[in-house]
C-alpha positions as CSV (number, residue, x, y, z in Angstrom):
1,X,2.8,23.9,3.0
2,X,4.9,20.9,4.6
3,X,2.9,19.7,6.9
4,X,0.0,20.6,4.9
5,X,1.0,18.1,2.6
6,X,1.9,15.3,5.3
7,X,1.4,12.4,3.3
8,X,4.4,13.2,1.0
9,X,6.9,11.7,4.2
10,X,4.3,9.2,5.5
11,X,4.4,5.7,6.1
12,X,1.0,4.2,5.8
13,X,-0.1,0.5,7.4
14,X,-2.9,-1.4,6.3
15,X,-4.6,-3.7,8.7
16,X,-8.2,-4.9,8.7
17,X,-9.5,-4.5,12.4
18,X,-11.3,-8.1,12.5
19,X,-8.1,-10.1,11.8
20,X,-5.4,-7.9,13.8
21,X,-6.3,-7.7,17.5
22,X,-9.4,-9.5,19.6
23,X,-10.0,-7.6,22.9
24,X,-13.1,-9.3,24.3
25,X,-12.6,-13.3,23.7
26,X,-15.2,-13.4,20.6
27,X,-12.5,-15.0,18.0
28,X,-12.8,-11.5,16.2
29,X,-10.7,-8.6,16.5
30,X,-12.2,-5.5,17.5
31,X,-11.4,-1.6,17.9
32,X,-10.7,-2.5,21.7
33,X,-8.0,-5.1,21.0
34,X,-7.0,-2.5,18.4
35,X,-6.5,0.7,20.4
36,X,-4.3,-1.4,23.1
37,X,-1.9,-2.3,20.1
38,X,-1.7,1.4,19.2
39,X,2.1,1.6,20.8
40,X,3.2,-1.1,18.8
41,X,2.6,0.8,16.1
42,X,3.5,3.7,17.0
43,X,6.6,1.9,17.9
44,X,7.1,0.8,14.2
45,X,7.4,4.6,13.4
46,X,4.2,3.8,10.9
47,X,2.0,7.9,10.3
48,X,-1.2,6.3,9.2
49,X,-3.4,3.7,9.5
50,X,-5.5,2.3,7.0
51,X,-8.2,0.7,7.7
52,X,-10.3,-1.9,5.7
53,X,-14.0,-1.9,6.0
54,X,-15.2,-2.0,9.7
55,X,-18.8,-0.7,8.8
56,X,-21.7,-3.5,9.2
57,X,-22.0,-6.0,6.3
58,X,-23.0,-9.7,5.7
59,X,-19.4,-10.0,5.2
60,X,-19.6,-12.2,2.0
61,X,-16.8,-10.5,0.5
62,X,-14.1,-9.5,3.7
63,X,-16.4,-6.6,4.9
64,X,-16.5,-4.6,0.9
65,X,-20.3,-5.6,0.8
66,X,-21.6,-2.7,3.0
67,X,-24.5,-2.4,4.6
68,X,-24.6,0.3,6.6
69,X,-21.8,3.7,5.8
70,X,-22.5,5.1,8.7
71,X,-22.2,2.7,11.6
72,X,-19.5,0.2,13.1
73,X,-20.3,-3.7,12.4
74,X,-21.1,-5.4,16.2
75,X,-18.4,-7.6,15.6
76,X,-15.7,-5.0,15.7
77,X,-17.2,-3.1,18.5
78,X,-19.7,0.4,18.6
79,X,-19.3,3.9,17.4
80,X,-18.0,4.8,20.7
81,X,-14.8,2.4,20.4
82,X,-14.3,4.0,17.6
83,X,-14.5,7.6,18.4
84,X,-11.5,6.2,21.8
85,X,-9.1,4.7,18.7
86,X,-9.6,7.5,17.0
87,X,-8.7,9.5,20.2
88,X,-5.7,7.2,20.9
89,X,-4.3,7.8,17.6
90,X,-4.5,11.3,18.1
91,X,-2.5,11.3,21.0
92,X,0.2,9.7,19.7
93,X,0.3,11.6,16.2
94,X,-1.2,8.9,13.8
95,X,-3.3,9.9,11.4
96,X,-6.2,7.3,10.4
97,X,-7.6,6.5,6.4
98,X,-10.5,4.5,5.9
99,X,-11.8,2.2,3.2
100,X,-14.5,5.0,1.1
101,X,-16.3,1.5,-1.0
102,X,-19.0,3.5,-2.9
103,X,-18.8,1.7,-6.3
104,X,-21.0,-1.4,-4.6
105,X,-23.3,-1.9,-1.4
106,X,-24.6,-5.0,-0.2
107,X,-27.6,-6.3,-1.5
108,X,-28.5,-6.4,1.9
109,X,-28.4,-2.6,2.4
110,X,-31.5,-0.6,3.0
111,X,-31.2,1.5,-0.5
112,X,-31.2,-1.9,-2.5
113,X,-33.6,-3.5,-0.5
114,X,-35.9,-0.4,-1.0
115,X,-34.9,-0.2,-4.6
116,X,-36.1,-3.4,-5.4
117,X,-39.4,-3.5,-4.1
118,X,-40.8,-1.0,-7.1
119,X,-40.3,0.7,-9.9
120,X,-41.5,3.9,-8.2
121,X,-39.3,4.1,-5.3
122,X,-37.1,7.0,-4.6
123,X,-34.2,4.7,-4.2
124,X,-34.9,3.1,-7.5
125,X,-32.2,5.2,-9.8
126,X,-29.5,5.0,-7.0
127,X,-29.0,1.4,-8.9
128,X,-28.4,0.5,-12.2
129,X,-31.2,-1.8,-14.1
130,X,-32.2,-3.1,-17.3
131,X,-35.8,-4.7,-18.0
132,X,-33.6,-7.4,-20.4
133,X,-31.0,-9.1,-20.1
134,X,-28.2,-6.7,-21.7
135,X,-25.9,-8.4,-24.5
136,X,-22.9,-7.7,-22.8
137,X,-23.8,-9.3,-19.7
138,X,-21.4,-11.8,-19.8
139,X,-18.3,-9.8,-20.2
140,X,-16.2,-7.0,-18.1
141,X,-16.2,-9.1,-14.6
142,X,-13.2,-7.9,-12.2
143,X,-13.2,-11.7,-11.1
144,X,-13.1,-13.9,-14.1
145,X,-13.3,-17.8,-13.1
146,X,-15.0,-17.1,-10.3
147,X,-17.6,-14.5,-11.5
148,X,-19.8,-15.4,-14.0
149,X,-21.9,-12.2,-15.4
150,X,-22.0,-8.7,-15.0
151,X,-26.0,-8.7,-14.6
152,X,-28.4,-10.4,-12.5
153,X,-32.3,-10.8,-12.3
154,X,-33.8,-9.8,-9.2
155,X,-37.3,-11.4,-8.8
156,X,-38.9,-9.3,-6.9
157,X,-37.7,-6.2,-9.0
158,X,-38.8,-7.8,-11.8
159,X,-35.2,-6.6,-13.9
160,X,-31.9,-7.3,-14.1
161,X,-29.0,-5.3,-12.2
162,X,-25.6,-4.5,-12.7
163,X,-22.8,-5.4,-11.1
164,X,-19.0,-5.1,-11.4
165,X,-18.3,-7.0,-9.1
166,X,-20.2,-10.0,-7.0
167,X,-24.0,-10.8,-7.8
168,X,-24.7,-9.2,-4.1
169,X,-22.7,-6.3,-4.7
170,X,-25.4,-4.3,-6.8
171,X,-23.1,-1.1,-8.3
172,X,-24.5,2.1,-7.0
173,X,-26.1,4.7,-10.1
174,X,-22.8,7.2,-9.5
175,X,-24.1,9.8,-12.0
176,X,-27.1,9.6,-9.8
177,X,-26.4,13.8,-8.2
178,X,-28.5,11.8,-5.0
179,X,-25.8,9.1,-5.1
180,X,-23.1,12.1,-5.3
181,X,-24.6,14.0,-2.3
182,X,-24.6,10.5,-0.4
183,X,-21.4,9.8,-1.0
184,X,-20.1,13.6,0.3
185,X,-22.2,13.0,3.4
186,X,-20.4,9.7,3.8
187,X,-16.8,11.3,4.1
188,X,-18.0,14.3,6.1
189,X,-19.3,11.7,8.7
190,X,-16.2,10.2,9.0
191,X,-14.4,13.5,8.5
192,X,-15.8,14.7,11.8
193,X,-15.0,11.8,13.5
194,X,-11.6,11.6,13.6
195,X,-10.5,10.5,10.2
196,X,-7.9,12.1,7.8
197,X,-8.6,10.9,4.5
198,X,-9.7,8.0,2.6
199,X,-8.6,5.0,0.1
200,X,-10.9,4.8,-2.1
201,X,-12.0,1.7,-3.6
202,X,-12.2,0.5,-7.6
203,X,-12.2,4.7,-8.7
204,X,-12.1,4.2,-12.7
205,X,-15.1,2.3,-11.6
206,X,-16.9,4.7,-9.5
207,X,-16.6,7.4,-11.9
208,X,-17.6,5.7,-15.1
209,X,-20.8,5.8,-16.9
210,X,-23.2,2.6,-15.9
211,X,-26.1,0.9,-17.9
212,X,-27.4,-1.8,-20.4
213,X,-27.5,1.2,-23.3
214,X,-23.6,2.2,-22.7
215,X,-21.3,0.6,-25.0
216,X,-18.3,2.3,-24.0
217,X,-18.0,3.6,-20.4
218,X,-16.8,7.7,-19.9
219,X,-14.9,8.4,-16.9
220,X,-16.6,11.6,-15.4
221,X,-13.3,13.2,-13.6
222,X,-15.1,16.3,-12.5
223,X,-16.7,13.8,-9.9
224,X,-13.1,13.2,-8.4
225,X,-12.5,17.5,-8.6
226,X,-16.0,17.5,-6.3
227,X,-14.9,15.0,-3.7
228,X,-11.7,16.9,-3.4
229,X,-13.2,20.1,-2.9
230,X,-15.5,19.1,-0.3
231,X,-12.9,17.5,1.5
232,X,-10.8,21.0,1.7
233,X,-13.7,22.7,2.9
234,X,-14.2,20.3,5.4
235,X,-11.1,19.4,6.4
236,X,-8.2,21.2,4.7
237,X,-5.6,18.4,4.9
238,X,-7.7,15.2,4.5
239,X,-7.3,13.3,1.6
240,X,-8.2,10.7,-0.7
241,X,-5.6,7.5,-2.2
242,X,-7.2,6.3,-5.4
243,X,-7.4,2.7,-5.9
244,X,-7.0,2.8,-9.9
245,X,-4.9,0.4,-11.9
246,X,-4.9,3.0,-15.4
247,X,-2.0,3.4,-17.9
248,X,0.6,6.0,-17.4
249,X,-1.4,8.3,-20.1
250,X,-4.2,8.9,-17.7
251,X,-2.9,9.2,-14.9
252,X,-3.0,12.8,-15.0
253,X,-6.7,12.7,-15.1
254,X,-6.9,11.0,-12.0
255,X,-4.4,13.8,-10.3
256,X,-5.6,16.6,-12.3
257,X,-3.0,18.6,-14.1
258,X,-3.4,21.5,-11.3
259,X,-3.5,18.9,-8.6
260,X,-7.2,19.5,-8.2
261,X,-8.7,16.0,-8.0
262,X,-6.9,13.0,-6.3
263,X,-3.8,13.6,-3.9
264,X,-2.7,9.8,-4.1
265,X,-2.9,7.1,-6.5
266,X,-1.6,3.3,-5.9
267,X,1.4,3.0,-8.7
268,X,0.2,0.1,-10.2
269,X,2.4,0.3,-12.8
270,X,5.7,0.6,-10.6
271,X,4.3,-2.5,-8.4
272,X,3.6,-5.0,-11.1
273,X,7.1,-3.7,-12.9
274,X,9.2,-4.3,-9.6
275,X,8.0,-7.9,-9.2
276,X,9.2,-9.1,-12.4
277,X,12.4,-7.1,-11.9
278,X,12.8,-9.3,-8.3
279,X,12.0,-12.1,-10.6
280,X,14.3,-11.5,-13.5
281,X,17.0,-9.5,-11.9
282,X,16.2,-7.5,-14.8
283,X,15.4,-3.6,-13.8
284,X,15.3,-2.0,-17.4
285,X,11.1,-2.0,-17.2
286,X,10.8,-1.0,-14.1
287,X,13.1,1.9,-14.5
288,X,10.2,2.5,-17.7
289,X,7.4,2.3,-15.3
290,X,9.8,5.1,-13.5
291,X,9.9,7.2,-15.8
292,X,6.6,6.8,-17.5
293,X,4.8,7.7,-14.0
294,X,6.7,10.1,-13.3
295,X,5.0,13.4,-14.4
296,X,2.7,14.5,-11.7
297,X,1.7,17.6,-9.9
298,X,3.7,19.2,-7.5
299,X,0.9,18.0,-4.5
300,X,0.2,15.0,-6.1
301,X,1.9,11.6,-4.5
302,X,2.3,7.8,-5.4
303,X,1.2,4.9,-2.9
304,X,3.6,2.3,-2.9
305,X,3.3,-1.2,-2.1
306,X,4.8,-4.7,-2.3
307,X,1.8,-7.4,-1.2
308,X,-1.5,-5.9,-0.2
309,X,-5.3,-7.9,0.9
310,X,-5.9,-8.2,-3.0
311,X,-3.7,-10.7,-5.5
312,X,-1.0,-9.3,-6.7
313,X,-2.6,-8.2,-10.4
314,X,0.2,-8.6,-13.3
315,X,-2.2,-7.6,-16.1
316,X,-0.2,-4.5,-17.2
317,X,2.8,-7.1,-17.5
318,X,3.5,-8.5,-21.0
319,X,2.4,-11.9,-21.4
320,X,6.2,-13.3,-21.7
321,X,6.6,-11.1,-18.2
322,X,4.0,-12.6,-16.7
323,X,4.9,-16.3,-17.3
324,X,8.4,-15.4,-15.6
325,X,7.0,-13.9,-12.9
326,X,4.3,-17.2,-12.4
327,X,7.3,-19.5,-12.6
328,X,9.4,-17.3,-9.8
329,X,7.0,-16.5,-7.3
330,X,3.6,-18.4,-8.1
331,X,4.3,-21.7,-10.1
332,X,1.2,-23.6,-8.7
333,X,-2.1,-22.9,-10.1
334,X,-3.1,-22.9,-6.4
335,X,-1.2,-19.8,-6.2
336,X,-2.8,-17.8,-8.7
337,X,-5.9,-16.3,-8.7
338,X,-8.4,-14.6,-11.9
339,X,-6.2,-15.9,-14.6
340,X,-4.0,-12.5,-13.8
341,X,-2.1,-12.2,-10.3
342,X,-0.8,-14.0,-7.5
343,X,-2.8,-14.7,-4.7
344,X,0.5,-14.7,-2.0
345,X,2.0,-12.9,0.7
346,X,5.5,-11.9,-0.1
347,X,8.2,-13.7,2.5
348,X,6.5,-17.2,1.1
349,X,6.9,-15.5,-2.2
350,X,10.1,-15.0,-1.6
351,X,11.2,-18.0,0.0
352,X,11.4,-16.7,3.0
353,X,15.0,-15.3,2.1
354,X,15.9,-12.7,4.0
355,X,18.4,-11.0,2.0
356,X,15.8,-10.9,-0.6
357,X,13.0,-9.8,1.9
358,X,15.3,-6.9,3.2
359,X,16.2,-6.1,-0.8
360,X,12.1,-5.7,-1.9
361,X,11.2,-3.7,1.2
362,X,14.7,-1.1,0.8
363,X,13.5,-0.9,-3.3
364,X,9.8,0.0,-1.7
365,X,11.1,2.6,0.9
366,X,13.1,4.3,-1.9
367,X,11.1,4.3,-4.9
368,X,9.5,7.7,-5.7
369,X,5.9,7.9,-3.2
370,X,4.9,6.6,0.0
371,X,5.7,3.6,1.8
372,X,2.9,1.2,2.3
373,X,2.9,-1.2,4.4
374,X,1.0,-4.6,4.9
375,X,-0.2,-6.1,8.1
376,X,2.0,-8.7,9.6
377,X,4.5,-8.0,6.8
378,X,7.1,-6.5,9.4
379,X,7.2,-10.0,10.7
380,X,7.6,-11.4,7.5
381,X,4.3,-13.6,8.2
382,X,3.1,-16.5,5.7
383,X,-0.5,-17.3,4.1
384,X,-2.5,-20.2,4.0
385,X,-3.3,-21.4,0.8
386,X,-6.3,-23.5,1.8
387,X,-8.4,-20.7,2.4
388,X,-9.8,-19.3,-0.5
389,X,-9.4,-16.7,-3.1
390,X,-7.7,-14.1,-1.0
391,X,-8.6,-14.6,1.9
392,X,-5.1,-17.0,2.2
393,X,-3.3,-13.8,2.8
394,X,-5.8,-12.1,5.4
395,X,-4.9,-14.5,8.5
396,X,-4.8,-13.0,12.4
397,X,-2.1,-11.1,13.0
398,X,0.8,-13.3,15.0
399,X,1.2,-11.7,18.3
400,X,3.2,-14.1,20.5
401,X,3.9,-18.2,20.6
402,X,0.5,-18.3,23.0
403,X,-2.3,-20.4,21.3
404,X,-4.0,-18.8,18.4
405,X,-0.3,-16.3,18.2
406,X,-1.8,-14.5,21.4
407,X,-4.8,-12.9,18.6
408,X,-7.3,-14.2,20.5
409,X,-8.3,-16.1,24.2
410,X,-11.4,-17.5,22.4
411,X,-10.6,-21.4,21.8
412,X,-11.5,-20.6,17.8
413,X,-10.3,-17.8,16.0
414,X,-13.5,-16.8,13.7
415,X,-10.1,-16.6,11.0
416,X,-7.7,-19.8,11.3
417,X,-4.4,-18.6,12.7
418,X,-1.4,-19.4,10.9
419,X,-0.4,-22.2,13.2
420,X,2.1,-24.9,11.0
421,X,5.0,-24.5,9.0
422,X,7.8,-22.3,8.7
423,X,5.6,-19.6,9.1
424,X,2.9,-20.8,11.8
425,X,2.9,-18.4,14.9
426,X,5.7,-20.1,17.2
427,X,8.1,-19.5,14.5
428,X,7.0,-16.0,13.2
429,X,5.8,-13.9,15.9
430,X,6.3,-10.1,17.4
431,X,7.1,-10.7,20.9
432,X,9.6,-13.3,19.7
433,X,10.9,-10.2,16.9
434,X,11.0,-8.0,19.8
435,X,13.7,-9.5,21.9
436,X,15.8,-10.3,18.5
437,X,17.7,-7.2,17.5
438,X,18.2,-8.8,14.2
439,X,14.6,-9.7,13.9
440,X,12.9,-9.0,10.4
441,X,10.5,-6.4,12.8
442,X,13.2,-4.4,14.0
443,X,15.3,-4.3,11.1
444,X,11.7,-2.6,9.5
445,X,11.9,-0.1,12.5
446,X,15.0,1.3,11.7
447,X,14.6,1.3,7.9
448,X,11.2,3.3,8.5
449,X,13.3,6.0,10.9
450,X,15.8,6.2,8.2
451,X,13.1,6.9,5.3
452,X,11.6,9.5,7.5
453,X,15.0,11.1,7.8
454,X,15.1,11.4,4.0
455,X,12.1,13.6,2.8
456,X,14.0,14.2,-0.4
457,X,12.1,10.8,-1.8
458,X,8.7,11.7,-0.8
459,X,9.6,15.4,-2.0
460,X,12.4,15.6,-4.6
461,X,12.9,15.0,-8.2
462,X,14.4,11.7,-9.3
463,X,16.7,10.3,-11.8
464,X,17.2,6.7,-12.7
465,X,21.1,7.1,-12.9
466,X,22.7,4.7,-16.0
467,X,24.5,1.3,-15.0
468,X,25.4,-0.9,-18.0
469,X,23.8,-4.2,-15.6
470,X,20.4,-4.4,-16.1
471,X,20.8,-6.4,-12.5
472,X,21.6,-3.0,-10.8
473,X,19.2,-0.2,-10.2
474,X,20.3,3.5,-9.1
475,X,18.4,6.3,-8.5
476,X,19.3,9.8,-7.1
477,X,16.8,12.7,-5.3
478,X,17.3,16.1,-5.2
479,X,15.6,18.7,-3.2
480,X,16.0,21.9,-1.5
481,X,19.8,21.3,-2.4
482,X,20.5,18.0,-0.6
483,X,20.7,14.8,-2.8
484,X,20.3,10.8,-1.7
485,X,21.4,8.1,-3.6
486,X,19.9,4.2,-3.8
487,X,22.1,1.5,-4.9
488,X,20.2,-2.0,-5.2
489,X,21.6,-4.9,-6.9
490,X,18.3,-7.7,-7.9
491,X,20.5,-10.6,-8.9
492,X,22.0,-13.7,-6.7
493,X,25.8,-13.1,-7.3
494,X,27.6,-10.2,-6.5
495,X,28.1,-7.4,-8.6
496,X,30.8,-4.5,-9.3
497,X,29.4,-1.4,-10.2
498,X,31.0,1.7,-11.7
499,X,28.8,5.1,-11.9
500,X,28.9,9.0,-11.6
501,X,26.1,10.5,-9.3
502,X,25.0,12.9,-12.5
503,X,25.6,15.9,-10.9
504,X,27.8,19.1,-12.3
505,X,29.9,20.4,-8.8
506,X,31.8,18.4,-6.5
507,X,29.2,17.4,-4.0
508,X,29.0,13.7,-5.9
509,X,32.5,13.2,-4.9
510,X,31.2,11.6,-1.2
511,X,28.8,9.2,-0.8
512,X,28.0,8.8,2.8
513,X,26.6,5.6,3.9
514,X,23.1,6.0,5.8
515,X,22.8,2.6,7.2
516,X,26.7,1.8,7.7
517,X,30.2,2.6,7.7
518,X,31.3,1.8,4.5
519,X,31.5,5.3,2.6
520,X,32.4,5.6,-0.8
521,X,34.8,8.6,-2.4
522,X,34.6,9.0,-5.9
523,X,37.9,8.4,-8.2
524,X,39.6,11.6,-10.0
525,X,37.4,11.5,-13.1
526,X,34.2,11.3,-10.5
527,X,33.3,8.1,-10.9
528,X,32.6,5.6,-7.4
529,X,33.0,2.0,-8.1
530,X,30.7,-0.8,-5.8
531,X,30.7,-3.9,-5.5
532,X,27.3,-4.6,-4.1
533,X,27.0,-8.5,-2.5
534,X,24.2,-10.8,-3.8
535,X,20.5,-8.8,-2.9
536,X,22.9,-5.7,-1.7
537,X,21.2,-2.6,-1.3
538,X,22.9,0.5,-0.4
539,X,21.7,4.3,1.4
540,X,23.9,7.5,0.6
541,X,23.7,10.9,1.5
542,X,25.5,12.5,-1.5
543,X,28.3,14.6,0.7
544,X,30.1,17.3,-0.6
545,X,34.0,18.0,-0.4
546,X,33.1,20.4,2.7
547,X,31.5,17.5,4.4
548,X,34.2,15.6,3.7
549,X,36.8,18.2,5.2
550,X,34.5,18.2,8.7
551,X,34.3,14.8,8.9
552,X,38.6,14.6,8.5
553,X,38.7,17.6,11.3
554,X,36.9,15.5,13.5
555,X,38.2,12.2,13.2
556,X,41.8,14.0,13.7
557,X,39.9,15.4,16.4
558,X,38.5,12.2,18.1
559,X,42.0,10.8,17.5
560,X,44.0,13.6,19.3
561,X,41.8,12.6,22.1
562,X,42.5,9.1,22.4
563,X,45.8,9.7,21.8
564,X,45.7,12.2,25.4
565,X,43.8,10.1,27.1
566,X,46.4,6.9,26.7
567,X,49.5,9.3,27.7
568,X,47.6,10.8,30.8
569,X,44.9,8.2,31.7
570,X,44.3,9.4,35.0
């Protein structure tokens, strides 16, 4: 059932194959350049790779305008390349999840282009149309200030279509059981190519009901129980990580309350929650977005993130949160994006402290779910502001101090490098990480061995344990009878910390430090007393009295030996 279920202990990493590794000198990266960087990651200790849209596209909108499901865009390379990273993950036991983006196509994709031309075509219903202009056309857009309307005439259809998103990004007819079908045939492509599972893209939009005569959209879950189900007939242990930013109340519908529909979910709620607890030193709402996400199925699992290629959305965030959260992290207008989120990447976020970088990713690793990570982010890599929207925080990956951060041999990167300030390439690169011990990248290393070494996070239960400092957030795992404790302090100055683990026997009497020396024994009434330094985080093992009793044998052990060794050195 374990390894059934390998996503529980996982470490995901998100990279998009244009921006992370060009192979043949075109400026672009490519599934070439990709596969050769395949011990790095392996390396990091990272389980899966995610991969953002590779398939061919006009790439208006960073490669989510597709074109073409079934085929690899020329930039990034051929089927065939492929088919060898797909091999080359195998090998060294990483698993692969592509973008699934089957809300939208392109308007450039053959089913629109055939859809267009009449009334009568057989591709005409796999789109969404209105002969008027509907009255709601000018509400419900996902990028408000930039987006305009929801509906657009097409000429040479002769009505308007609908579209969530971008005006060439015509949403697909979902209830459409042709559209369904397609869609199935999509994953089991990919299935049988190498891939073990899928993020899927904007779900509460896939599975809504679409046209100018509904009012109110329905979600239609049964369409997440069908996707499911073909995947376990395909391919047992695939899955599929849901892309839905819903309230705590539904997110049941979106696991299913046997497990039955969607195995991940992005905890929205958690991620918005933990930035304004970084910005507030204030933890009481995000130990609420804890508890209020925490009912879920037994085979059901949470992504979690810090920054990812999107802004970083605060709409679940009261208004009062939001503002503090602007004023810490995103101040300038230029910063924010869709009158909702912040359009950064999180070391220039965070000032590029490290104690506060280290702090965010150890709260990431140990929240309840799976780890994911972001491109570039074990380097602690910047964005560039004057690119656009988001595209500010999808630079090249920084590879050395060479020209273009060693990305590229072409003389213009087809994305601008990173290339001045604190965070331009000679500064913040992995070949300059690699020969620093204390380097931001191998720091990440080591925590991701260490969260793979504790499975009771992605497995057990969890309580948020009571602290009196709103500052200070503690959380405890049990499973299969071993428990591991957090400790993470959110504010500048130091703190002193008194708490009982919450458990009834004696095993809460020893906390063993994971990530140093510094142990902690609890006092007679079973209490442990910190004092955690400014941005202090802290790993136990929760040891019992037996442990404790080894550990005394073999340091009198240890000592008895050096002791011998002194008197009879020779």
């Amino acid at each position: 059932m374990i390894d059934d279920l390998w996503y529980k202990n996982g470490i995901f990493y998100c990279l998009a194959v244009g921006t992370y590794m060009d192979a043949n000198g075109d400026g672009i990266g490519d599934f070439v350049g990709l596969t050769r960087r395949l011990d790095y990651l392996h390396g990091l200790g990272v389980t899966a790779i995610w991969l953002m849209p590779f398939q061919p596209s006009p790439q208006r909108d960073g490669g989510y305008d597709i074109a073409d499901y079934y085929g690899v865009d020329p930039r990034y390379g051929t089927l065939g390349d492929f088919v060898e990273f797909a091999h080359g993950c195998k090998q060294r036991g990483i698993r692969i999840i592509i973008d699934l983006v089957v809300n939208h196509t392109s308007d450039q994709h053959p089913w629109f282009l055939e859809a267009r031309r009449s009334k009568d075509s057989p591709y005409r219903d796999w789109y969404v149309w209105s002969d008027k202009k509907p009255a709601n056309a000018n509400t419900g857009m996902v990028f408000p200030g930039v987006q305009k309307s929801t509906w657009t005439r097409d000429k040479e259809a002769g009505a308007w279509y609908f579209h969530r998103f971008y005006d060439f990004q015509p949403d697909l007819n979902t209830s459409n059981p042709h559209v369904q079908t397609e869609i199935l045939k999509i994953m089991g492509f990919w299935i049988q190519l190498g891939v073990s599972g899928f993020r899927m893209d904007a779900v509460p939009f896939v599975i809504a009901t679409k046209g100018a005569s509904v009012k109110k959209s329905v979600e239609q879950y049964d369409m997440l129980r069908a996707f499911r189900e073909f995947l376990q007939w395909r391919e047992g242990d695939a899955i599929i990580l849901a892309e839905a930013n819903v309230l705590p109340q539904t997110d049941l519908e979106y696991f299913g309350d046997d497990g039955d529909r969607m195995h991940m979910m992005f905890n929205f709620q958690v991620n918005q929650h933990l930035f304004y607890a970084l910005a507030a030193s204030d933890t009481r709402p995000l130990a609420k977005a804890l508890v209020a996400t925490k009912p879920r199925p037994a085979s059901a699992q949470w992504g979690l993130f810090l920054r990812n290629h999107d802004e970083l959305d605060l709409g679940r965030l009261t208004e009062a949160q939001r503002d503090v959260v602007f004023k810490a992290f995103g101040p300038d207008k230029d910063m924010q994006l869709y009158n909702r989120g912040i359009r950064r990447r999180l070391a220039p976020m965070l000032g590029g402290d490290r104690r506060r970088l280290e702090l965010a990713y150890s709260l990431m690793f140990t929240l309840p779910g799976t780890p994911v990570i972001r491109y570039g982010d074990e380097l602690g890599m910047g964005d560039n502001l004057a690119l656009p929207e988001r595209e500010c925080a999808r630079t090249p990956m920084q590879w050395s101090a060479e020209p273009h951060g060693g990305f590229t041999k072409s003389d213009k990167a087809a994305s601008p490098v990173l290339d001045q300030g604190p965070y331009g390439y000679e500064h913040v690169n992995a070949a300059k990480q690699r020969r620093d011990p204390n380097s931001m990248l191998n720091w990440t290393e080591r925590i991701i061995r260490m969260r793979k070494e504790v499975p009771e996070v992605g497995w057990g239960d969890f309580e948020v344990i009571e602290t009196r400092d709103p500052a200070v957030l503690i959380i405890r795992y049990d499973w299969r009878n071993n428990s591991v404790l957090f400790v993470h302090n959110l504010d500048e100055k130091p703190r002193e910390i008194a708490f009982a683990t919450g458990l009834a026997d004696d095993s809460g009497r020893l906390l063993i430090n994971l990530l140093a020396e510094d142990h902690s024994r609890a006092d007679k009434r079973g209490r442990h007393t910190l004092v955690r330094e400014p941005y202090g985080y802290r790993w136990y093992r929760v040891g019992g009295l037996d442990y404790l009793l080894r550990r005394s044998d073999v340091d009198t052990e240890r000592s008895a030996k050096r002791t011998r060794k002194a008197a009879h050195p020779g």
